[in-house]
SERO-4910 file (N, C-alpha, C, O; in steps of 0.05 Angstrom, whole numbers):
BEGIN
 pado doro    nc1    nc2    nc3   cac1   cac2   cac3    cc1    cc2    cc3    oc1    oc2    oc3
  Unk    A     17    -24      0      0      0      0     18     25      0     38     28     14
  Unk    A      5     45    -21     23     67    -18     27     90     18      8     95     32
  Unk    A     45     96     22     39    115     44     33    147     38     52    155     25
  Unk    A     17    163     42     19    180     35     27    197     52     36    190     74
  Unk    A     23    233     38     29    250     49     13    263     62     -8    259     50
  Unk    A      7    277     83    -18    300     93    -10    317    101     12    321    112
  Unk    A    -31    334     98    -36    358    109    -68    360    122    -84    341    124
  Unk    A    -72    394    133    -98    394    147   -123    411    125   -118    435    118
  Unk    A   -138    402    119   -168    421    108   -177    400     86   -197    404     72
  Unk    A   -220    371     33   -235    350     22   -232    372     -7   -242    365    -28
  Unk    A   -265    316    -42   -274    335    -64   -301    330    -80   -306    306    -80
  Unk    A   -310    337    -86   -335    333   -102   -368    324    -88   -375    327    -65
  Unk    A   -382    315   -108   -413    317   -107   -409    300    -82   -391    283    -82
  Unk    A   -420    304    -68   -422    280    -35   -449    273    -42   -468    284    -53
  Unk    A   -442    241    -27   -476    239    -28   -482    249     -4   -471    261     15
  Unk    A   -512    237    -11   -542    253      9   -538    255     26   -537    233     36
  Unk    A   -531    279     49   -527    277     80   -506    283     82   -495    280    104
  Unk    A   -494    293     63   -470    307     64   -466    336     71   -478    351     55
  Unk    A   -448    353    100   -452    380    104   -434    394     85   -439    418     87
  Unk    A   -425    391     75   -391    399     59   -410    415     39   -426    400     28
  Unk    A   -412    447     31   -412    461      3   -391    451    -15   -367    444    -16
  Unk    A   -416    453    -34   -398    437    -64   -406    452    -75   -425    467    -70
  Unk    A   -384    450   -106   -386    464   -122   -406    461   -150   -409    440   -163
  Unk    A   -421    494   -157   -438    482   -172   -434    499   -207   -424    521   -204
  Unk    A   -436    495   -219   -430    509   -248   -455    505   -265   -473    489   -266
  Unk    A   -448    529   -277   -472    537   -313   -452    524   -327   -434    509   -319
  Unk    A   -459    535   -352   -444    536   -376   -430    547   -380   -429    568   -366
  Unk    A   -403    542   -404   -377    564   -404   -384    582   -416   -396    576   -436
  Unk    A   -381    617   -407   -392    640   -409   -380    641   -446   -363    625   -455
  Unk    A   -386    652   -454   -381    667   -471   -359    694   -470   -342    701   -486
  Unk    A   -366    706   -445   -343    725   -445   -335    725   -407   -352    721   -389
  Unk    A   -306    731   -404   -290    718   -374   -302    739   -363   -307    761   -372
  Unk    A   -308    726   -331   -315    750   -313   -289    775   -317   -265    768   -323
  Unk    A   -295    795   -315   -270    815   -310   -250    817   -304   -251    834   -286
  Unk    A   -233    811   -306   -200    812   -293   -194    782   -286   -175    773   -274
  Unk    A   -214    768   -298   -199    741   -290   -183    721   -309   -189    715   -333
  Unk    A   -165    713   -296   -149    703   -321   -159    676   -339   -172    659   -327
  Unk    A   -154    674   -364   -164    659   -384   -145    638   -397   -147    624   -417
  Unk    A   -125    639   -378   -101    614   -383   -118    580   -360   -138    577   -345
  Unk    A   -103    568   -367   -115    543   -361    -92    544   -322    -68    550   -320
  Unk    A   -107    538   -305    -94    538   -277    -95    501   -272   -112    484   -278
  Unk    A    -68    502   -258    -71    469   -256    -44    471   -229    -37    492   -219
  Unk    A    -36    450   -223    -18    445   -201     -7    414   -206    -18    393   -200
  Unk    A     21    421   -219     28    404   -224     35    376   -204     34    352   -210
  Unk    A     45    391   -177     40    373   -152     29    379   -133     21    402   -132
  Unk    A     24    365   -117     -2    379    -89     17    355    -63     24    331    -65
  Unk    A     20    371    -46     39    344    -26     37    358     -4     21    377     -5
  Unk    A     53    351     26     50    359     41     59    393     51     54    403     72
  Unk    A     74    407     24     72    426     31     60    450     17     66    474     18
  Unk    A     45    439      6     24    460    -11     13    473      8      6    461     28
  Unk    A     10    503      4     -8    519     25    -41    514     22    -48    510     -1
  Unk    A    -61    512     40    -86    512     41   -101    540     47    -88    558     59
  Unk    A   -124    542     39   -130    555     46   -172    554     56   -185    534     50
  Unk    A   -177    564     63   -213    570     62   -219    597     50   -206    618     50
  Unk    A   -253    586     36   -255    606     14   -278    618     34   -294    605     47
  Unk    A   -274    646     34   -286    664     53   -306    682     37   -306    682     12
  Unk    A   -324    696     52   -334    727     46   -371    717     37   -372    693     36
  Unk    A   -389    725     33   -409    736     41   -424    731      0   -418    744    -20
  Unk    A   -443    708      1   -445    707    -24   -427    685    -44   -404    680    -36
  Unk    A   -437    672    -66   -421    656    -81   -397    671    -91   -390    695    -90
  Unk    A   -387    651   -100   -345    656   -104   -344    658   -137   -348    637   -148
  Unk    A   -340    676   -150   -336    665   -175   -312    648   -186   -289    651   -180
  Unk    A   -321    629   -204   -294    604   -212   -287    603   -231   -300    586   -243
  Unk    A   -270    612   -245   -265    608   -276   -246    581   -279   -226    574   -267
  Unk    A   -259    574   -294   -236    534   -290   -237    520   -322   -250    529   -341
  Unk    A   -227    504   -322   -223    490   -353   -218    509   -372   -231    508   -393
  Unk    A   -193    532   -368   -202    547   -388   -175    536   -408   -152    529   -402
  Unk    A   -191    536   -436   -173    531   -466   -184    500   -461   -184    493   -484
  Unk    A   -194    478   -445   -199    448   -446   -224    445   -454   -244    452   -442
  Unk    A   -219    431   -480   -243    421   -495   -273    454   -510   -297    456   -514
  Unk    A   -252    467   -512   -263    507   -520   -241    519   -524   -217    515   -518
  Unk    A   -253    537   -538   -225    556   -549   -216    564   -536   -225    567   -513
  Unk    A   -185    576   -544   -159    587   -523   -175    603   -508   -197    610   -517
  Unk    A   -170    609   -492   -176    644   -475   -207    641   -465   -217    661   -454
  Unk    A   -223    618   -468   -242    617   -457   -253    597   -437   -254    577   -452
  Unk    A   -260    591   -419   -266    579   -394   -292    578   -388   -310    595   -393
  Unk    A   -294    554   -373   -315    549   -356   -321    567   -338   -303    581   -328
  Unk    A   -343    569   -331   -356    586   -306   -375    571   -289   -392    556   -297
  Unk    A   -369    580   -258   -385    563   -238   -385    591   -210   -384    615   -212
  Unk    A   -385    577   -190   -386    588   -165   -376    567   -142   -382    543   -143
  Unk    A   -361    577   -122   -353    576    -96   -368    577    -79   -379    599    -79
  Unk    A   -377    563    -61   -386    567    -36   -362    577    -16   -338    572    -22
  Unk    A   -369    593      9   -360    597     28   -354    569     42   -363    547     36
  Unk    A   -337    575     63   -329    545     78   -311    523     55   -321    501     59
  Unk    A   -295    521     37   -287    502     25   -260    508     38   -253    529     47
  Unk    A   -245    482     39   -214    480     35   -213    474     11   -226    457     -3
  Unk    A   -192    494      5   -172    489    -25   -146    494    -16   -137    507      2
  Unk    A   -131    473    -40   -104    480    -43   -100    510    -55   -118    523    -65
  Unk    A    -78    516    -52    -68    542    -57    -42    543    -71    -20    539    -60
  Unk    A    -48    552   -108    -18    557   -127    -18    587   -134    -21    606   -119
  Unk    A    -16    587   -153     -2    610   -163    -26    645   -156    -51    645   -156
  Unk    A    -17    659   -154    -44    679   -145    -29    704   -175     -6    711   -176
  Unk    A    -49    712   -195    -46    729   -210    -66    746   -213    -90    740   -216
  Unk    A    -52    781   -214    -70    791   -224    -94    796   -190   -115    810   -192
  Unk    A    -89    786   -173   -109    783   -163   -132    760   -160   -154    766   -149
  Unk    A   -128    738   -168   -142    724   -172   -127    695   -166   -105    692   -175
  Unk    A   -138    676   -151   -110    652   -138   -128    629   -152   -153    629   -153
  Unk    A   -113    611   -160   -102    584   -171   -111    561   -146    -96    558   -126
  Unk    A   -131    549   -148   -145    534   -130   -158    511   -135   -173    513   -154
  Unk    A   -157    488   -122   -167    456   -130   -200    463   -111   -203    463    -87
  Unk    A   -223    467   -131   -249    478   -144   -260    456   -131   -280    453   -145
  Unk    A   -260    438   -111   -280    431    -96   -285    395   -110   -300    377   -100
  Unk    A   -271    394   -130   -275    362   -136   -249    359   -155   -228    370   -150
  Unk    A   -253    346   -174   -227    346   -188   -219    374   -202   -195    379   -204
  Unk    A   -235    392   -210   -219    410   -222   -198    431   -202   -193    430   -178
  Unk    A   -189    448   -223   -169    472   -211   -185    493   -226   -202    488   -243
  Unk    A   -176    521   -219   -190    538   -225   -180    562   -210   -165    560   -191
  Unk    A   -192    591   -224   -186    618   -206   -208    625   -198   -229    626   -212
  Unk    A   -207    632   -165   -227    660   -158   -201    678   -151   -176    676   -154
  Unk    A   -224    700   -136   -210    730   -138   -201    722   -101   -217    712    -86
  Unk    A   -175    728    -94   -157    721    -82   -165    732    -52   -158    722    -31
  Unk    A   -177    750    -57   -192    771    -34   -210    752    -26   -221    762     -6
  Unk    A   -219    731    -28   -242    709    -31   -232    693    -10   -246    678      3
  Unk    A   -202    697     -5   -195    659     15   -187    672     47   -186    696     52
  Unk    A   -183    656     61   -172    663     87   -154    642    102   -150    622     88
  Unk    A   -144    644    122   -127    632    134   -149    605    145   -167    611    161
  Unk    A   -146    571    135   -158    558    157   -160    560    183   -142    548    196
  Unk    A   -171    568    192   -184    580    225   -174    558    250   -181    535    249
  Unk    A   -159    566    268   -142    538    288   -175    537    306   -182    514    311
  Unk    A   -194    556    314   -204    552    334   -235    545    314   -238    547    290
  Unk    A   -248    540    331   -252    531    361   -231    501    359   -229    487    339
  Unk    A   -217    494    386   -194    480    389   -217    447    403   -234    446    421
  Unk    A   -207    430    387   -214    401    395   -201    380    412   -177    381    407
  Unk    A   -206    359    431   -180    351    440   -173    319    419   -186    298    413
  Unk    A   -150    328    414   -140    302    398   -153    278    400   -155    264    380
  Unk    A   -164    271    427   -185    244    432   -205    241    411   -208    218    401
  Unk    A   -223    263    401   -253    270    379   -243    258    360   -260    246    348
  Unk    A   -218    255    348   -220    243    331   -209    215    322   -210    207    299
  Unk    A   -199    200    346   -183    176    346   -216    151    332   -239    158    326
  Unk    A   -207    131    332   -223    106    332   -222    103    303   -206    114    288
  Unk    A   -251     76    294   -255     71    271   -284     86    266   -303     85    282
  Unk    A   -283    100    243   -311    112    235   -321     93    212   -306     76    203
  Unk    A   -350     98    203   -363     83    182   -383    111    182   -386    131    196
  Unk    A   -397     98    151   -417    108    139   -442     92    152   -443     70    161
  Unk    A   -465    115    147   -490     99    153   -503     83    134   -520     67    141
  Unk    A   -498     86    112   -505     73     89   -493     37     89   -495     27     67
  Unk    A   -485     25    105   -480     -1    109   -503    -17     99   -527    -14    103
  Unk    A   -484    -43     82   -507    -68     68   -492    -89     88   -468    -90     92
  Unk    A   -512   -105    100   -494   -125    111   -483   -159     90   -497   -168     71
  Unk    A   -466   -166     95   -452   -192     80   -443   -176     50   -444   -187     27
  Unk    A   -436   -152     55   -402   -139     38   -400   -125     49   -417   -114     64
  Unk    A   -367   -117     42   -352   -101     54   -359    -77     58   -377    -75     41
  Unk    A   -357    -53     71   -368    -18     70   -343     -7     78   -321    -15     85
  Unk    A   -355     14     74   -323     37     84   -318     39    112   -330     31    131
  Unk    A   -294     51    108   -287     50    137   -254     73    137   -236     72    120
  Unk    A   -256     92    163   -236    105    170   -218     93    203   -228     88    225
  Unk    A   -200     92    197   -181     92    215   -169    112    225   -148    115    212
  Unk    A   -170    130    245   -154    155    256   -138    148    288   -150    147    309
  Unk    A   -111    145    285    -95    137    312    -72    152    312    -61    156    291
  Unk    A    -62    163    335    -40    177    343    -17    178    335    -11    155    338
  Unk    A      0    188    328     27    175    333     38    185    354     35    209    358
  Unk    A     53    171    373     71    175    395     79    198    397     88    209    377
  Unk    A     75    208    420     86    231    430     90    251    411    111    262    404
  Unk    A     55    257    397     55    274    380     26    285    379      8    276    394
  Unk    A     23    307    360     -3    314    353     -6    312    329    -24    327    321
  Unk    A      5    298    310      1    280    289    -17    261    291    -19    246    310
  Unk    A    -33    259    271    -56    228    266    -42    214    241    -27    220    223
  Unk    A    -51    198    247    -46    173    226    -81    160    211    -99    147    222
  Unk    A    -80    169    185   -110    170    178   -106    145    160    -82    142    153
  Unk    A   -127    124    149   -125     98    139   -148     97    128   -164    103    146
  Unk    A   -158     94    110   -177     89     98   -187     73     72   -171     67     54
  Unk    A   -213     67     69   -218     44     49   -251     50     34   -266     63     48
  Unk    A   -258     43     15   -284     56      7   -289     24    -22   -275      8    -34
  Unk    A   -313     32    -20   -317      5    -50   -345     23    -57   -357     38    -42
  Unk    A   -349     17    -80   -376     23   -101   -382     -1   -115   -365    -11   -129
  Unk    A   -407    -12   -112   -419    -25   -117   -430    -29   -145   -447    -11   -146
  Unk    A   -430    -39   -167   -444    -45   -194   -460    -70   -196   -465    -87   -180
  Unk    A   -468    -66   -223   -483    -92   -230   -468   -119   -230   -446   -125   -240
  Unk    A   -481   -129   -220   -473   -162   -214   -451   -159   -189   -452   -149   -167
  Unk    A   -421   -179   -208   -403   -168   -187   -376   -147   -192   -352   -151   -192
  Unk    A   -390   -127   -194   -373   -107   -211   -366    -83   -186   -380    -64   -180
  Unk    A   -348    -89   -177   -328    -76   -148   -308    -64   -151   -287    -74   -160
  Unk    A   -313    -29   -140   -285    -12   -144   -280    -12   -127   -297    -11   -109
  Unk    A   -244    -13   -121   -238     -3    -91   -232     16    -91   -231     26   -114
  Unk    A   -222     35    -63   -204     52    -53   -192     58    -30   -204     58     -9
  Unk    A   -165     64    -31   -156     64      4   -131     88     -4   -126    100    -25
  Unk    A   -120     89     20   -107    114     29    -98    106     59   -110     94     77
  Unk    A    -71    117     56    -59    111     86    -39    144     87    -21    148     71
  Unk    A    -46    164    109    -24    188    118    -25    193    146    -40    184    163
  Unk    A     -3    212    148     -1    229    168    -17    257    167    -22    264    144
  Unk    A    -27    274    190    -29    294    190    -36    306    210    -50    294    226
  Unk    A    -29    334    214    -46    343    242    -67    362    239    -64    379    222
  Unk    A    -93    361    255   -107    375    255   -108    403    253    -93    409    271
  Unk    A   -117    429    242   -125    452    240   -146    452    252   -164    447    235
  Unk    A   -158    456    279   -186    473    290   -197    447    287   -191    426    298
  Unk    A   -215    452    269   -239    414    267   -236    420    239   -258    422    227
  Unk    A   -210    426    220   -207    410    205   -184    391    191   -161    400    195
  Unk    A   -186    370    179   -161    345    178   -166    345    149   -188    339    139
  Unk    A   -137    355    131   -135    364     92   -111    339     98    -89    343    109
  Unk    A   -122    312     86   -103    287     75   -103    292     52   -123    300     40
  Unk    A    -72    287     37    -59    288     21    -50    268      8    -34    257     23
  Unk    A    -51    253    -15    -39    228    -15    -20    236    -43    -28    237    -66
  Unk    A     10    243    -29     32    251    -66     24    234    -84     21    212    -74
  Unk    A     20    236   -105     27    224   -133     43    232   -154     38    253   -165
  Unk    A     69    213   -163     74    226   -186     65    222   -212     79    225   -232
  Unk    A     34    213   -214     15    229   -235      5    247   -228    -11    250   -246
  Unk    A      1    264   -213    -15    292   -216    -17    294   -186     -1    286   -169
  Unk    A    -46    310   -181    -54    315   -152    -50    289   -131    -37    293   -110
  Unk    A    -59    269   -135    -64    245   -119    -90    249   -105   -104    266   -116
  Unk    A   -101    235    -83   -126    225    -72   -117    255    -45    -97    263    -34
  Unk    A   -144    260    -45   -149    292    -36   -167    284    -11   -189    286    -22
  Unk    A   -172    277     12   -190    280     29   -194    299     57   -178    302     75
  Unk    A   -216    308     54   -223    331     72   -242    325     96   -262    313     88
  Unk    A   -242    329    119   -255    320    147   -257    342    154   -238    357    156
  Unk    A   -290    348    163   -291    371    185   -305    355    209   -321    337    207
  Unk    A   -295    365    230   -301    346    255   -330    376    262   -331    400    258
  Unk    A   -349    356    274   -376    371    290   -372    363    313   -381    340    315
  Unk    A   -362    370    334   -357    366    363   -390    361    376   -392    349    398
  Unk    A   -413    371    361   -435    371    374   -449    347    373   -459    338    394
  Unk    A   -452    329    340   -459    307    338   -440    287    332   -446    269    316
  Unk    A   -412    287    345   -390    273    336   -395    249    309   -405    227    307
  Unk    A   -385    266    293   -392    268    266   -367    276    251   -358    296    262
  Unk    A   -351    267    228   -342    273    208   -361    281    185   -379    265    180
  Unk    A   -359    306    169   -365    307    141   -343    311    130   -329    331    133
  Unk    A   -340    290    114   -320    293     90   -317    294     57   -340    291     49
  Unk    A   -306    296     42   -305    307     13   -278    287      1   -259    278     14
  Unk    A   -283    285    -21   -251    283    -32   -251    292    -67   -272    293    -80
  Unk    A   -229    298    -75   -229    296    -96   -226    286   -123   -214    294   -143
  Unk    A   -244    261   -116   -243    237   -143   -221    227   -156   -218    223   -180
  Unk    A   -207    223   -139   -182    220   -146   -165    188   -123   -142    182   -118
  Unk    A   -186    179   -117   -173    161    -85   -186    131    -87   -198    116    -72
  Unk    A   -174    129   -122   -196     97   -120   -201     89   -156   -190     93   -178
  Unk    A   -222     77   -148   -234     75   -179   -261     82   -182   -276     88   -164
  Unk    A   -265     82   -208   -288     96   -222   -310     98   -191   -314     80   -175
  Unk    A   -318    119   -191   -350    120   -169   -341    115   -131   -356    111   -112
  Unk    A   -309    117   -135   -306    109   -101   -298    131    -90   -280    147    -97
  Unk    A   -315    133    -68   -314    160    -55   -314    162    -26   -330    146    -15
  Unk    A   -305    174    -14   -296    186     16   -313    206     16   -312    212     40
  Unk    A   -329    220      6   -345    230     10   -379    225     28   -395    207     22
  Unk    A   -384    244     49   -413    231     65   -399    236     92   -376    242     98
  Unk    A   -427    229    110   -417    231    142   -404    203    149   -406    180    141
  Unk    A   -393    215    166   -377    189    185   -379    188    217   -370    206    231
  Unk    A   -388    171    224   -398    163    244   -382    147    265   -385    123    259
  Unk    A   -363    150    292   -352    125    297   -362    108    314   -380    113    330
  Unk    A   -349     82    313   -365     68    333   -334     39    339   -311     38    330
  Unk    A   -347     23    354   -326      4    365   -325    -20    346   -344    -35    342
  Unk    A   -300    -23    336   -284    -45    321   -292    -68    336   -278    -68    356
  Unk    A   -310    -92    336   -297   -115    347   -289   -135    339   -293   -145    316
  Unk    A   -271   -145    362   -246   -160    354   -258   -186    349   -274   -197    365
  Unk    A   -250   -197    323   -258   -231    321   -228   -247    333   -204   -241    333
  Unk    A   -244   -269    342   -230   -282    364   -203   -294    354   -207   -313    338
  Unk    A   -171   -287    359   -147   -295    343   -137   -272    333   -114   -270    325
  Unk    A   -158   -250    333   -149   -231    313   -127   -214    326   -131   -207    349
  Unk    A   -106   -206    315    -89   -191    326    -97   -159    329   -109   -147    312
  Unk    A    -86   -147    358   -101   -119    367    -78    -93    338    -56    -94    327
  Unk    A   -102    -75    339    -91    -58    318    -74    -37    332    -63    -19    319
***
């Protein structure tokens, strides 16, 4: 299994019961919002030390993304930002920053738009230890499942994870992911390097109120339809009898 990299702050459509703002898009405009740039934004690597950021301020975000892919040079897709997203953070021009758009794409808003991920309100490292699952469980196959455990004499987590999608007959995608990372406030941005492109993107916001994960990823952590995306719920591992302790 690969090991990956992490960092702290998720991608795409979640299913049903999902808290995470996602991103939503029209059609590619005809002409670029104002001052925004019309070159194609991408990030050739994303790892543990890419800066993060949250997209801030009052109202949708404008997104200009795919621009010159599959449309003529100089022209781009158009969508919107929600408030509350973690994004990676590249190149900022012009005013306008270079940002992984909430599922697989990249894309610019206007730079005035992001803020520092917020440390508080402060959680204690315990909220997020154990094994979580989804509520969507079939019993007699496998379901998803997160692993979050300490490392020694640290405030580092060690995050593990596994996901499958289901098809006709017996037609089964997997996905998993194994990093390090430490928490930001109640939120945990896993990173997994690839040297094909971004790699597997997952995002956790902890709800201290209904101890609860909502998480996101960015389609990128598996095969066709497997997703880390949805709430997560934890509860107690039990041990089958022989089984060695984790």
């Amino acid at each position: 299994m690969v090991r990956l990299i992490a960092v702290i702050a998720l991608l795409a459509a979640a299913p049903s019961g999902a808290q995470w703002p996602l991103l939503s898009r029209s059609l590619p405009p005809q002409t670029p919002v104002p001052g925004a740039p019309t070159t194609a934004c991408s990030f050739p690597d994303i790892d543990a030390q890419t800066p993060i950021r949250i997209t801030a301020g009052d109202g949708p975000i404008p997104y200009q993304f795919a621009c010159g892919y599959n449309r003529p040079p100089g022209v781009c897709a158009e969508g919107v930002l929600p408030a509350g997203l973690i994004v990676s953070l590249g190149e900022i021009r012009n005013g306008w920053a270079c940002v992984t758009g909430g599922d697989s794409t990249t894309g610019w808003i206007p730079a005035e738009r992001l803020d520092e991920v917020p440390a508080s309100p402060r959680v204690p490292i315990s909220e997020w230890l154990g094994w979580w699952h989804q509520e969507n469980e079939v019993k007699g196959r496998k379901n998803d499942r997160l692993l979050i455990t300490r490392l020694p004499d640290s405030k580092t987590l060690h995050i593990s994870g596994r996901a499958y999608w289901y098809g006709l007959g017996d037609n089964v995608h997997f996905g998993e992911f194994q990093a390090d990372a430490a928490p930001i406030g109640i939120y945990l941005h896993v990173v997994q390097a690839s040297q094909y492109g971004a790699g597997c993107i997952v995002d956790l916001k902890l709800d201290p109120a209904t101890h609860t994960l909502d998480g996101y990823d960015n389609m990128q952590c598996g095969g066709m339809n497997v997703r880390f995306s949805g709430t997560w719920r934890r509860f107690l591992q039990k041990e089958r009898p022989g089984a060695a302790k984790r």
